[in-house]
C-alpha positions as CSV (number, residue, x, y, z in Angstrom):
1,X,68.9,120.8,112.7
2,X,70.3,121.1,115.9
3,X,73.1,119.6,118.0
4,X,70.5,117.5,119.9
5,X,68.7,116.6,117.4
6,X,71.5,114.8,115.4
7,X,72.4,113.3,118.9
8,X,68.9,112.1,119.1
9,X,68.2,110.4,115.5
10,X,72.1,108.9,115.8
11,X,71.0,107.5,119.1
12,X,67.7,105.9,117.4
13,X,70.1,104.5,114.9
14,X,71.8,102.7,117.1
15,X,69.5,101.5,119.6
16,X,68.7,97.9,117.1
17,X,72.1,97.2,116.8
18,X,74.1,94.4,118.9
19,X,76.8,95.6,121.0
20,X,79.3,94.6,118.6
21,X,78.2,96.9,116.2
22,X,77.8,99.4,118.5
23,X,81.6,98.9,118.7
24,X,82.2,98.7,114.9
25,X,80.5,101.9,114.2
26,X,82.4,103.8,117.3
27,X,85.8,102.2,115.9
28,X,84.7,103.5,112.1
29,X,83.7,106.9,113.4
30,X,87.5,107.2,115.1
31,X,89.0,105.8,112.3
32,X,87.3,108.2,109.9
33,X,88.2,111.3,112.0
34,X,92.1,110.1,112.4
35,X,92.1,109.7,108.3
36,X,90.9,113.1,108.1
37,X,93.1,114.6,110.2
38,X,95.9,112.9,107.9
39,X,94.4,113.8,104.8
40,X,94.4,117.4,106.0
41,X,98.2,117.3,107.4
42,X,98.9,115.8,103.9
43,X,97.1,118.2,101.9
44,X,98.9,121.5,103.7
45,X,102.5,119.6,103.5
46,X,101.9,119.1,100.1
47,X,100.3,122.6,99.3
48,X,103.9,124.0,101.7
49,X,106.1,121.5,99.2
50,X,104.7,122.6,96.2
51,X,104.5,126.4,96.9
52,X,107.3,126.9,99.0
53,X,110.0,124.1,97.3
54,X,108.8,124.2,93.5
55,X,107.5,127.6,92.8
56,X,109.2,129.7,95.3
57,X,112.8,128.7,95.3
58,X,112.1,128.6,91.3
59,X,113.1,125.2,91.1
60,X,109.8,124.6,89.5
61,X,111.5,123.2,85.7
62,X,109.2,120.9,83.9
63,X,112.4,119.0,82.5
64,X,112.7,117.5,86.1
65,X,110.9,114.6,86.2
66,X,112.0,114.0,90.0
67,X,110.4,117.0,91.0
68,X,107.3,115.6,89.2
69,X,107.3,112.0,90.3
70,X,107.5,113.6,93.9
71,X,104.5,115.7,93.5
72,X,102.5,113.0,91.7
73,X,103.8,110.7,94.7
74,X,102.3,112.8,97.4
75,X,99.5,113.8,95.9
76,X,98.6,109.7,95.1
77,X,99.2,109.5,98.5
78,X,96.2,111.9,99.9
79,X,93.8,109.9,96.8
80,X,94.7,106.6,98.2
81,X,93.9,108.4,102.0
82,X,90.4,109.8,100.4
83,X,89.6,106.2,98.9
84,X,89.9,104.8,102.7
85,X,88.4,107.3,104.3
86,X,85.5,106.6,101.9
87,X,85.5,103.0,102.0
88,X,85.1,103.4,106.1
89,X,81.9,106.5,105.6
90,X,80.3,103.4,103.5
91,X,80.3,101.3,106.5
92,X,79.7,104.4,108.8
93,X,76.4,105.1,107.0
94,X,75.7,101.1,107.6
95,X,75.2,100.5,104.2
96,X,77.1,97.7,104.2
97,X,78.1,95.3,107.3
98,X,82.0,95.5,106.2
99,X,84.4,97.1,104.4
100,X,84.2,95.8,100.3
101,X,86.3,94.1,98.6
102,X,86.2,96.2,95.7
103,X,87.0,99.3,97.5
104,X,90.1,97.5,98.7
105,X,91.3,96.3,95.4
106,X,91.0,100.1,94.5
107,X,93.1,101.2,97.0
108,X,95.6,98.7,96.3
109,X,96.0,99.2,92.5
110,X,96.2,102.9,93.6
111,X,98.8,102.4,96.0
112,X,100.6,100.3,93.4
113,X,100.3,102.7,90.7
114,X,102.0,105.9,93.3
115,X,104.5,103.0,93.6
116,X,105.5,103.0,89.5
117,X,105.0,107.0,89.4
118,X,107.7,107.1,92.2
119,X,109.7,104.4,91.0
120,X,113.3,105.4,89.3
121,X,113.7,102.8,86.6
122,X,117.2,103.3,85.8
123,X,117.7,102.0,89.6
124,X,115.6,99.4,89.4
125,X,115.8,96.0,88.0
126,X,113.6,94.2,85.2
127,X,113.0,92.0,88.0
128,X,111.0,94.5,90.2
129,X,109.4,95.9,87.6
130,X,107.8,92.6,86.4
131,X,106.6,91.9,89.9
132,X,105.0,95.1,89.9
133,X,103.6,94.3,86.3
134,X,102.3,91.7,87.5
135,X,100.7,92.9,90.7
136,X,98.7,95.2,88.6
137,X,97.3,92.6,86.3
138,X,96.7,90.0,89.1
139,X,94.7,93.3,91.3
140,X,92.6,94.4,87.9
141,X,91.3,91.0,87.0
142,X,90.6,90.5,90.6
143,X,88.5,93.9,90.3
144,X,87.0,93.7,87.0
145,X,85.9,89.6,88.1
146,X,84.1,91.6,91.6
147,X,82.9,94.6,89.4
148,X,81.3,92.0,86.7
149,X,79.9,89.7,89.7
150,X,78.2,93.2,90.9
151,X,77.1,94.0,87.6
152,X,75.7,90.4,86.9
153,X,73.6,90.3,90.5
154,X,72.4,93.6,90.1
155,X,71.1,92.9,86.6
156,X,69.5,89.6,86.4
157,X,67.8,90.0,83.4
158,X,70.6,87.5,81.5
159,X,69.7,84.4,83.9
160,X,73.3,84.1,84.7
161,X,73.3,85.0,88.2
162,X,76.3,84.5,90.4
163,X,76.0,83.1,93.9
């Protein structure tokens, strides 16, 4: 398929939409491309970290859990990038009007979870860590009540639909 071609059936795509989402789709396209470009710049800093500081230098000792949290830290860091970039190709693909809840409690929970790997509990108080603990829990029921909803309204053969 050619250049034109794609620019033709994208152009037929568009034509029954309003204006606005015209605009939304425009705005999704940048936003996907900008992600991109981040998840790339993260991926080569984090390949240059982990070659060039860890196994290079030989500094690379499995006893170091900094080193580790680190590494775990960055590389939550281009999943939680991936997620959004996905969430927005949903909405890209008009498959859905906006941008699901769902997906954002996943990236939440993720961005919570980089936040424990990274976090140094010997310099952090009981206090912090319960609010954490309790972030978690409030952001999982809050996903498992949307993912059962889902689950419920796509399979109504119970009778105990969901509105």
């Amino acid at each position: 398929m050619s250049i034109k071609d794609v620019f033709q059936s994208k152009k037929a795509e568009l034509r029954p939409l309003s204006l606005y989402q015209r605009f939304e789709y425009v705005v999704v396209l940048i936003l996907t491309g900008l992600i991109a470009i981040v998840v790339v710049a993260a991926v080569w800093n984090l390949t240059l970290k982990i070659l060039l500081g860890l196994v290079l230098s030989d500094s690379l000792d499995p006893s170091d859990y900094t080193a580790f949290q680190a590494v775990f830290g960055m590389i939550f860091t281009v999943i939680i990038a991936l997620e959004f970039k996905k969430s927005l190709l949903v909405v890209a693909e008009r498959r859905e009007n906006v941008v699901q809840v769902r997906s954002v409690m996943v990236i939440a929970l993720l961005a919570i979870c980089r936040k424990v790997i990274i976090l140094d509990l010997a310099a952090t108080d009981a206090l912090h860590v319960m609010a954490l603990a309790a972030a978690i829990f409030a952001l999982g029921v809050v996903y498992w009540l949307i993912d059962d909803r889902g689950h419920q309204s796509a399979n109504p053969a119970d009778g105990s639909l969901l509105s």
